[in-house]
N, C-alpha and C positions, 0 to 999 in steps of 0.2 A: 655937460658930457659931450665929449665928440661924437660926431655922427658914427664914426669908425667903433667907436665901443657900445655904441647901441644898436649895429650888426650884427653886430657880436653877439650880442644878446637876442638876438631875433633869431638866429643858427645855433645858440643853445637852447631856444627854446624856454628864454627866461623869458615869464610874464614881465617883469619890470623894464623890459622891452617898450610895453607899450606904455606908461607912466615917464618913461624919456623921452618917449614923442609927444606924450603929452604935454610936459612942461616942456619942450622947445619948441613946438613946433604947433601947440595948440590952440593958441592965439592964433595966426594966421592961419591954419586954416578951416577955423572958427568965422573970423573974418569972411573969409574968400566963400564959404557956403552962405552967410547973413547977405552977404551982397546978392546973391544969385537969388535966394529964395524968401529974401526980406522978412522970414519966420526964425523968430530965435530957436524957436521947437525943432523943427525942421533942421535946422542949421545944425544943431546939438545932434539931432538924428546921421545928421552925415557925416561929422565927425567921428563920434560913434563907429560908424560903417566904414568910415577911412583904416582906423586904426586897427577892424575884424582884417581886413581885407589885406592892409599892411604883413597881418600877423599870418595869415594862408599863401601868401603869396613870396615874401620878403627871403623867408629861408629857402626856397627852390630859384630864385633869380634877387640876388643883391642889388637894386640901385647902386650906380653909382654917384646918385647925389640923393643924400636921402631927402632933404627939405624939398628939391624940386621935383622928384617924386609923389611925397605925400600931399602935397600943394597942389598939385595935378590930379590924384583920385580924387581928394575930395572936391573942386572944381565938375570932373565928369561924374558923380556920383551926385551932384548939387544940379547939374544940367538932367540929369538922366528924372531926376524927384520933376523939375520943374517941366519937363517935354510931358511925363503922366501927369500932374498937376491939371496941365494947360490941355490934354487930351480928354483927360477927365470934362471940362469944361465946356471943350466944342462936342463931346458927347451927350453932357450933359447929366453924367452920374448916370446912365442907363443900367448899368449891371447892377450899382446898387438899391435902385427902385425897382428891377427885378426881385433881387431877392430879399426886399423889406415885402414885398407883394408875396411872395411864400412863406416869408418868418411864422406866421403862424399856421403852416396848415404842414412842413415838414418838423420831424423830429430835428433835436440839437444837436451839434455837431459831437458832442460826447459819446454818442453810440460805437460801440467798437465794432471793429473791420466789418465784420462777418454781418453785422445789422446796416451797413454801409450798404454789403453785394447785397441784399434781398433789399432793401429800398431801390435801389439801381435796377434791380428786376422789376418790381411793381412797378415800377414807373415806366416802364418800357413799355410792360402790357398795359396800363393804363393810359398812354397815349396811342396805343396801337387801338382799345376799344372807343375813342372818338371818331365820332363821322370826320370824314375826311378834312371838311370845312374847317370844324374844330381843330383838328390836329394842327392846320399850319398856321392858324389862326397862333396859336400855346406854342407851336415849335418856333415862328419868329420870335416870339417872346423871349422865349425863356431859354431857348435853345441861340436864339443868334443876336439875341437882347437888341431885337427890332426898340424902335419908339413906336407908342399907340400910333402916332400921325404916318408913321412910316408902312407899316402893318396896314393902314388903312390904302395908301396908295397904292400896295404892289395886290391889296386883294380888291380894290375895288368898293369898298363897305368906308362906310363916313365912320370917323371916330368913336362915336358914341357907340358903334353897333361894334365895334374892335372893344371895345372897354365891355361892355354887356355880352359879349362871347367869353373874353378874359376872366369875368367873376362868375358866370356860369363853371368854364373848366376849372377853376379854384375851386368852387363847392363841390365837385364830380370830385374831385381828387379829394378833399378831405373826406368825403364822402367811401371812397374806395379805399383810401389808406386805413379807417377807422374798420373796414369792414374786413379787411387782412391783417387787421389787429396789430396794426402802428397807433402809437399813441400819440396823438397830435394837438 
């Protein structure tokens, strides 16, 4: 299929729009993500994300080369995975050891809206009733997803005593949640 008829199809809004991409244009750049992020997983994933992006974007500005268009999203969509990958890394996964450290003491993400804002209010007031100490001690944490080591240099306090403050305000919180009749 010519490029030119599977514009066409991208401005009418035909799904099989994106199945012409697919079988021309899927192998490369299949390819071109495998090289960048050496995860076949991943690679599939931007692909994937080529073709969403193709299909939002394609009918309000036509390429005029579609191969070197689509070869190009997925390239920067393969760099954009691989810069959070590798940020993730010099990070160190901090956000998500924050919030493996609350998975069990908040409710799951299934709670509709309305039990969203009142957990968002409890917890407001329940870092507003920590001693001060406390509070920035649980706000680097969890608010600015400090590391324990890091937390310990801007307050002064050795590690050990940033980790033993940390599991204290966990148990005040589960503590305070159960007592406002969040189930945790």
């Amino acid at each position: 299929m010519k490029d030119s008829d599977i514009l066409a199809l991208f401005l009418a809004r035909d799904e099989e729009a994106i199945a012409a991409c697919e079988r021309k244009y899927g192998a490369a750049c299949h390819r071109i993500a495998l090289n960048i992020l050496s995860s076949p997983e991943d690679a599939e994933e931007c692909v994937s994300d080529t073709w969403l992006r193709a299909w939002q974007s394609v009918p309000a500005d036509p390429p005029k080369k579609l191969g070197a268009y689509l070869t190009a999203v997925t390239r920067n969509i393969a760099l954009d995975r691989l810069r959070m990958r590798e940020a993730d890394k010099r990070g160190g996964g901090e956000a998500d050891r924050c919030l493996d450290e609350l998975a069990d003491i908040l409710p799951s993400g299934d709670a509709p809206p309305d039990a969203e804002v009142l957990l968002r209010d409890l917890m407001t007031r329940f870092v507003l009733s920590l001693k001060p100490e406390e509070r920035e001690i649980f706000l680097f944490r969890y608010r600015n997803v400090e590391t324990v080591s890091e937390i310990a240099r801007i307050t002064g306090k050795s590690p050990e005593a940033v980790k033993i403050a940390l599991y204290r305000c966990r148990n005040k919180l589960r503590d305070y949640l159960k007592k406002e009749g969040i189930d945790v």
